[in-house]
Short mmCIF file of the C-alpha atoms (twelve columns), coordinates in Angstrom:
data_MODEL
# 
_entry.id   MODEL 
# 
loop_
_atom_site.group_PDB 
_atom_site.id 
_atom_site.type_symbol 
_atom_site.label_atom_id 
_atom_site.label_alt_id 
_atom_site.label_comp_id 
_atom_site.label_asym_id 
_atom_site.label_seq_id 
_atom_site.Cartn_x 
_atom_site.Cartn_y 
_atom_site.Cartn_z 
_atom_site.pdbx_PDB_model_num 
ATOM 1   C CA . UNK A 1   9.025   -2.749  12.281  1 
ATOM 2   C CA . UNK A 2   9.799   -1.587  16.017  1 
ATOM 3   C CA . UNK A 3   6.420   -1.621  17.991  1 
ATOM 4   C CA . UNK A 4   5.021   2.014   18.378  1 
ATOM 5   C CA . UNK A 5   7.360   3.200   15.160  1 
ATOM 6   C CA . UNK A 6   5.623   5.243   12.808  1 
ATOM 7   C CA . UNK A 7   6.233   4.078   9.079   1 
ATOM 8   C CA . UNK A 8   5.432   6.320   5.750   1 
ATOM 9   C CA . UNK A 9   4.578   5.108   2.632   1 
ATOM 10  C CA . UNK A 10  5.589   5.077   -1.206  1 
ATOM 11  C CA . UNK A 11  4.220   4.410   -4.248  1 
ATOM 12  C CA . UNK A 12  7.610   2.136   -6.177  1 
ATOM 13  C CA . UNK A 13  8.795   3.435   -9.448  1 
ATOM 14  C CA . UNK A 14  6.436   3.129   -12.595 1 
ATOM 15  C CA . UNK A 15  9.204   1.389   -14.372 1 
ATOM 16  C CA . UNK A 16  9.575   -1.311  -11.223 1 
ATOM 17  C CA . UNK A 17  6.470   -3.801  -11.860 1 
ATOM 18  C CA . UNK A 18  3.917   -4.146  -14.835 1 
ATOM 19  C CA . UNK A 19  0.394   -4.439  -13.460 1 
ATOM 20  C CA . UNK A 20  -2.463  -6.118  -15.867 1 
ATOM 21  C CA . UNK A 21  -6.194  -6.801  -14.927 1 
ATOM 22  C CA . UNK A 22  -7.298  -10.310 -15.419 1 
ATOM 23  C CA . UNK A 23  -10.615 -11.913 -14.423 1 
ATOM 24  C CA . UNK A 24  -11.186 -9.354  -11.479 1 
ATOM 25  C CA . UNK A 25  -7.637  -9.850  -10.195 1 
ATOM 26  C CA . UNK A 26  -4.621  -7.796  -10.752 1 
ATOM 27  C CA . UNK A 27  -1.280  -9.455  -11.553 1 
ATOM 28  C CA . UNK A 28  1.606   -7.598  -10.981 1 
ATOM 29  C CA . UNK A 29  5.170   -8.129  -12.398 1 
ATOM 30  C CA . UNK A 30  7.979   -7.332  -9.968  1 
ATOM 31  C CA . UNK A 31  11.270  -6.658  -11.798 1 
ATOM 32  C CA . UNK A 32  13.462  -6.481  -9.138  1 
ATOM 33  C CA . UNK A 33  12.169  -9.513  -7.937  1 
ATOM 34  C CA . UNK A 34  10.953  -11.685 -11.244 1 
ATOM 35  C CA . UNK A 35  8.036   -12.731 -9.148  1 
ATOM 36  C CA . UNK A 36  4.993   -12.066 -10.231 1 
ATOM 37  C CA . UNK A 37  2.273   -11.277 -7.544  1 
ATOM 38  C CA . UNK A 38  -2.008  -11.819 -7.917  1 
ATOM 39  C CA . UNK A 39  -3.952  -8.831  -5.946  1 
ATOM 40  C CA . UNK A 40  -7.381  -8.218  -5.268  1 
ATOM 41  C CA . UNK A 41  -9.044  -5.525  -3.485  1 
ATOM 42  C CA . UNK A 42  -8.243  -3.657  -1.568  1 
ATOM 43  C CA . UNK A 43  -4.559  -4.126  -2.472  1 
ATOM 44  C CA . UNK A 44  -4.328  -2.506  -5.691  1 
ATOM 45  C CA . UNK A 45  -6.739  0.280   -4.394  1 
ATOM 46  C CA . UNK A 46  -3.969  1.268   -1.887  1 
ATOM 47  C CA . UNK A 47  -1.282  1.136   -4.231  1 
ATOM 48  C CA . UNK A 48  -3.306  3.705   -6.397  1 
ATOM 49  C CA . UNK A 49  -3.658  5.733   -3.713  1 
ATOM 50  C CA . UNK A 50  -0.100  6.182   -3.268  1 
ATOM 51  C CA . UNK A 51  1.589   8.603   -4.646  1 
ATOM 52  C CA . UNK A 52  5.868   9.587   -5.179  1 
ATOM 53  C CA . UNK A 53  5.324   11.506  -1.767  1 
ATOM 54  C CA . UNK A 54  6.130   9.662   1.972   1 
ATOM 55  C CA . UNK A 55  2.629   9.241   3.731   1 
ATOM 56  C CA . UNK A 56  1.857   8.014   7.012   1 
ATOM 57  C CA . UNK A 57  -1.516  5.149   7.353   1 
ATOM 58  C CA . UNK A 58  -3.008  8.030   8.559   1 
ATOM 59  C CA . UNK A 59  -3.062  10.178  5.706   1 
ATOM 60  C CA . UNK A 60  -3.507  7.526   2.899   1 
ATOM 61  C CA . UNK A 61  -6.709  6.522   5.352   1 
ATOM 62  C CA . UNK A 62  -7.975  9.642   4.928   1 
ATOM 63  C CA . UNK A 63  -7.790  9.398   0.833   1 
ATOM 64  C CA . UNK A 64  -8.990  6.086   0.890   1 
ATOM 65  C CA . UNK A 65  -11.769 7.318   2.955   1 
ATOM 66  C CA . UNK A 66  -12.785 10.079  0.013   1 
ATOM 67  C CA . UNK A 67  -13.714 7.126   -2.030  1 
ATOM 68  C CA . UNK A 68  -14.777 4.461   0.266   1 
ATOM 69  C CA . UNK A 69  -17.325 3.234   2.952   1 
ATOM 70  C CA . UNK A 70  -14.305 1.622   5.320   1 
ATOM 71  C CA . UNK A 71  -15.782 1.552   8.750   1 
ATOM 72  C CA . UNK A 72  -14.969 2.103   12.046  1 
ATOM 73  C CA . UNK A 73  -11.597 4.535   12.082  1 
ATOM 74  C CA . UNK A 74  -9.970  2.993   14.405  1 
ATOM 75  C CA . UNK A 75  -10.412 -1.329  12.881  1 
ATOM 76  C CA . UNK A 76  -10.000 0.311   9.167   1 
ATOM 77  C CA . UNK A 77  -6.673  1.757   10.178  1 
ATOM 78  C CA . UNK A 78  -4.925  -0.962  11.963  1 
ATOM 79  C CA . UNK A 79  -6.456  -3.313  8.550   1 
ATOM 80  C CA . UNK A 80  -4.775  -0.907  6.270   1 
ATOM 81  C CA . UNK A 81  -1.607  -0.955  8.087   1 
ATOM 82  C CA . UNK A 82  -1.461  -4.762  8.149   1 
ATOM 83  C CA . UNK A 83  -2.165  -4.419  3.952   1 
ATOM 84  C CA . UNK A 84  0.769   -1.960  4.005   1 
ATOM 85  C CA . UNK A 85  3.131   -4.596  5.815   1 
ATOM 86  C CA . UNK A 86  2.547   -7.007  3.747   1 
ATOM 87  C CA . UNK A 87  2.673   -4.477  0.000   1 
ATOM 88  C CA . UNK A 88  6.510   -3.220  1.372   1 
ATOM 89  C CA . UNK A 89  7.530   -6.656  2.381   1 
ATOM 90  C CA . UNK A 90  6.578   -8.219  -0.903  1 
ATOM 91  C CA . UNK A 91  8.518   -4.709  -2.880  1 
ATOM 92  C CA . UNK A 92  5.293   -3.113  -4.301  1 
ATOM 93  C CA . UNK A 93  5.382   -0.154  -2.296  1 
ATOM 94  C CA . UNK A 94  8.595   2.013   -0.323  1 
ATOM 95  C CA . UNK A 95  8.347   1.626   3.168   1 
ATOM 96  C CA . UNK A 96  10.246  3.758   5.557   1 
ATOM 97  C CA . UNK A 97  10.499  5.326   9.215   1 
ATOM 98  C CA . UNK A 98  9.272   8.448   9.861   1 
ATOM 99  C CA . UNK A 99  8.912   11.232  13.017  1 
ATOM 100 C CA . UNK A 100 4.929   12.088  14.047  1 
ATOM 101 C CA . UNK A 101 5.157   15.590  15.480  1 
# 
């Protein structure tokens, strides 16, 4: 990602990964990838927040937000969008460029 470039978000298609609750974590079942990836929180709390519509940090911080103590605005957004990075570069989620007006 191009410093200052805003990025929206995407929950992956239902039929993409299996996801199973073990012991507290969550492992997840990439398809594409045949890798199988171990979350904890607040990972999979992101990915539920997601939905099949493009959102900016912004907005899912604002959902997350509903249903969570996350601190200060400004440290609980730049955390989330590190947690984003890393979801789209390992497949879980859709990651793409998008215009701020």
């Amino acid at each position: 990602m191009k410093a200052g470039e805003a990025r929206a978000y995407v929950r992956c298609a239902d039929d993409e990964s299996i996801w199973r609750e073990l012991d507290g974590l969550n492992l997840v079942f990439h398809r594409p990838s045949g890798l199988t990836h171990m979350l904890t929180s607040p990972l999979p709390e992101i990915c539920a927040a997601l939905d099949n519509q493009p959102v900016t940090a912004a907005t899912l911080l604002e959902r997350l937000s509903a249903r969570f103590d996350l601190g200060e605005e400004g440290d609980a957004l730049a955390a989330l969008e590190a947690h984003l990075a890393e979801l789209a570069a390992l497949g879980l989620i859709g990651s793409q460029p998008c215009a701020i007006a």
